[in-house]
C-alpha positions, 0 to 999 in steps of 0.5 A: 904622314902628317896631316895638313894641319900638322904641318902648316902648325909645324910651320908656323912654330917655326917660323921667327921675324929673322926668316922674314924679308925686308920687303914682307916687314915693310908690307906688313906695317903698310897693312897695320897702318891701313888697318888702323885707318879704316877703324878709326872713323867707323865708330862715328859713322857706322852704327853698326861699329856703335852696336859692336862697341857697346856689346864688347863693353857690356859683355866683355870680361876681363880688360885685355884689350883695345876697342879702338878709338872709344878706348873700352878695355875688354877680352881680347877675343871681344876686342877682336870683335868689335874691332873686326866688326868696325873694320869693315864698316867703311868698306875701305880694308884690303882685299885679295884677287884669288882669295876673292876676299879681305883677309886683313879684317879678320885677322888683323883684330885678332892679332893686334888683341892677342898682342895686348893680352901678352905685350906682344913686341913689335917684331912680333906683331908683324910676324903674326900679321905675316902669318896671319895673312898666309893663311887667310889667303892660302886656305881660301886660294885652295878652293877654285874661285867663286865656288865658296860664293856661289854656296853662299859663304863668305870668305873673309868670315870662313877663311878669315878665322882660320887667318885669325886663328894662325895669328892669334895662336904665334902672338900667345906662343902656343905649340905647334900640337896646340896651334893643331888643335886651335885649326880643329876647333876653328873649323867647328866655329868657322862661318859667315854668309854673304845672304846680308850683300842681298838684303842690305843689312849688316851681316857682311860687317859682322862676319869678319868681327867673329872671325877674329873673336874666334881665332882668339877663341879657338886659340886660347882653348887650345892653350887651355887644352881643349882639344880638335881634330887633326884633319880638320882640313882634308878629312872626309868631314873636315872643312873643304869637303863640307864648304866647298865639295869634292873636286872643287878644291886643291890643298896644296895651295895651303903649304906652297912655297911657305916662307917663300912666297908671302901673300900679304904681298900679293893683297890688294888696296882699295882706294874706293869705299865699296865692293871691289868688284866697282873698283875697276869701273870707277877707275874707267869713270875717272878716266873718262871724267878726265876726257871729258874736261873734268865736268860730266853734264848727265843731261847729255849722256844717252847711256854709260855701258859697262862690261867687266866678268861674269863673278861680278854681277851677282854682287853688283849688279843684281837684283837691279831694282836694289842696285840701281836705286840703292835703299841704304849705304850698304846696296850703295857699296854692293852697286856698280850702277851707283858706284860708276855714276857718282864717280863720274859726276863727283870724281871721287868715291870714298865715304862721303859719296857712299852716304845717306845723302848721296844715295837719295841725290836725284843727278846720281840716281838718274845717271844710274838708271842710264848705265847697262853692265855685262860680261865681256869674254875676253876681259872673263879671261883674265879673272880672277887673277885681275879684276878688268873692266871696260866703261863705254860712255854714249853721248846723245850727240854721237860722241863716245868717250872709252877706257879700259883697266885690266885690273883695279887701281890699288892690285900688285900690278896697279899699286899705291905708292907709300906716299899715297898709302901715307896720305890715305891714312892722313886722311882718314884718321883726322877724322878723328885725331889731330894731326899730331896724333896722325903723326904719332901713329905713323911713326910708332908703325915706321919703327915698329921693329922697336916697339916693346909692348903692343899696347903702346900702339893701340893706347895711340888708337883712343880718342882723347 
């Protein structure tokens, strides 16, 4: 009987852009564009954006690809990197319920550099992405949610390469036996902790830069010949009996309903700069604000409680001293204390209310201290197919103000609508193009069916 491996290769092989649904096209230009939005800025903002461009350049070999926005010419898997590193700096890219990560910034860098080493057309580019997708979600919804977290790895980096690994190998037209062999050698290379969600530091930003650095890697051996183990998957020292452990995972998630269901579709936007977990407290604190008048005077507040799922506290909520009085942007993203008291008194929460200045805001940080967080069993029931959360605001003067999301604005079943996708794009790429350019990015990815070459996009993705 074939191995897992060999039949999610064969799948693969097989799979063209005929066999995919208008809806699934249309999706995966959605998560280009996105992809695009939350890089571009990143490389002023972020210095770990700025250390990854420099590495890719300084160590980047032949010119193959695209380091967005600084425009450096380097290897594809460096290119994959550095982009993957950028792309998760502003805490903005997409992120998946029952994956319990983000699976476009790891794959999406991969995919768009393999594209450029071959000028990959359009219709290409979005069929990787589509399988891409699949398999970052699929091989990380094969393990019972929380168990890769609560061993410390995370998800985006360990399942992430697999994803970018996929992608990669349809963008160079390896064979199903070298796609095989690619698996086997990404499960060697597979990797990434979340110990730098902790300390606030910037491991997390690195974890999806090497995933797509080795999917390209493991593909491109596999091209050359090198060679993997076939059971890479469900062998007795394959990937899930050694990340995860017996009993805890069930591999027909991998291949269920393959080139039926499409899980790109089933991803998640976020519309907040921070940690997905904060999402639904922050849509509770808008709604409340909104209650409220439009204006949160703190002084008059006695506390902010909330209650959402057990999951979420780990990273959000704990330890408390570091969350409630984040030390840098990075506890500021991983803090639901921080997150829910500047979106009540700001109404917004994306870059600007995640930066240094913001954090060390006295009114922020004093409502922060105000707010409590628990677990709420019914809202439990729900995860992690949703995300719910409840925010309950005790005014001194006996008022209370209460709202409740059964998951976070930006899920399936809470989407955002193309025109808000479109002008959260606007907003951030004119960060750093004008607004012709914005205009230009948004058209090649309206009709990328037409594109001849992948490099005609990413020469759009430079400054200058």
């Amino acid at each position: 009987m074939a191995t897992i491996s060999q039949q999610l290769s064969e799948a693969i092989h097989g799979m063209t852009f005929e066999d995919l649904p208008a809806e699934v096209v249309q999706e995966a230009k959605a998560r280009l564009l996105d992809f695009i939005a939350v890089t571009v800025p990143a490389w002023d903002r972020e210095q770990p954006a700025k250390i990854a461009a420099e590495y890719a350049k300084k160590y980047g070999g032949p010119e193959e690809a695209t380091v967005f926005t600084v425009g450096t010419r380097v290897s594809a898997h460096m290119a994959a990197f550095a982009n993957g590193v950028a792309g998760h700096c502003l805490e903005l890219d997409d992120d998946h319920n029952t994956m319990v990560g983000h699976p476009g910034v790891p794959v999406l860098p991969a995919v768009i550099a393999a594209g450029e080493r071959v000028g990959a057309n359009g219709k290409q580019l979005l069929l990787g992405t589509t399988i891409a997708y699949d398999v970052v979600n699929r091989t990380a919804m094969a393990v019972r949610a929380g168990v890769l977290h609560g061993k410390g790895f995370h998800p985006t980096g360990t399942n992430g390469a697999f994803g970018a690994t996929a992608g990669a190998a349809k963008m160079l037209g390896l064979s199903a036996a070298q796609i095989m062999n690619a698996f086997g050698i990404c499960g060697s290379q597979s990797s990434g902790l979340i110990q730098g969600t902790d300390e606030g530091v910037w491991t997390k930003r690195f974890n999806p830069g090497w995933a797509a650095h080795n999917g390209v890697t493991s593909s491109t051996l596999a091209q050359m010949g090198f060679t993997g183990p076939t059971e890479v998957f469900e062998g007795r020292h394959g990937w899930y009996n050694a990340y995860a452990g017996a009993g805890t995972f069930d591999l027909n998630q991998i291949l269920d309903e393959w080139g039926k269901r499409f899980e790109i579709t089933l991803t998640s936007w976020k519309p907040y700069a921070c940690n997905r977990y904060s999402h639904g407290p922050i849509d509770c604190a808008f709604d409340i604000r909104r209650q409220m008048g439009g204006s949160v005077n703190p002084d008059e507040i006695e506390r902010v409680e909330v209650l959402t799922f057990a999951e979420a506290l780990p990273f959000t909520a704990e330890p408390y001293e570091v969350k409630v009085k984040p030390r840098n942007t990075v506890d500021s993203q991983f803090s639901t204390y921080y997150a829910v008291a500047v979106s009540l008194l700001t109404g917004r929460a994306l870059l600007d209310e995640f930066s240094d200045d913001m954090i060390r805001n006295p009114e922020v940080l004093g409502l922060a201290a105000k707010v409590t967080i628990g677990v709420d069993p019914e809202l439990q029931k729900l995860y992690p197919k949703l995300y719910p959360a409840r925010v309950v605001v005790h005014m001194k003067d006996g008022r209370r103000f209460e709202h409740m999301v059964r998951t976070p604005k930006g899920d399936p079943e809470w989407n955002l609508t193309r025109e808000e996708l479109e002008e959260r794009f606007r907003t951030l790429a004119s960060r750093v193009f004008d607004d012709a350019r914005v205009e230009q990015i948004l058209k090649t990815i309206d009709n990328l069916e037409d594109l001849t070459d992948t490099r005609e996009l990413t020469k759009l993705c430079v400054r200058g």
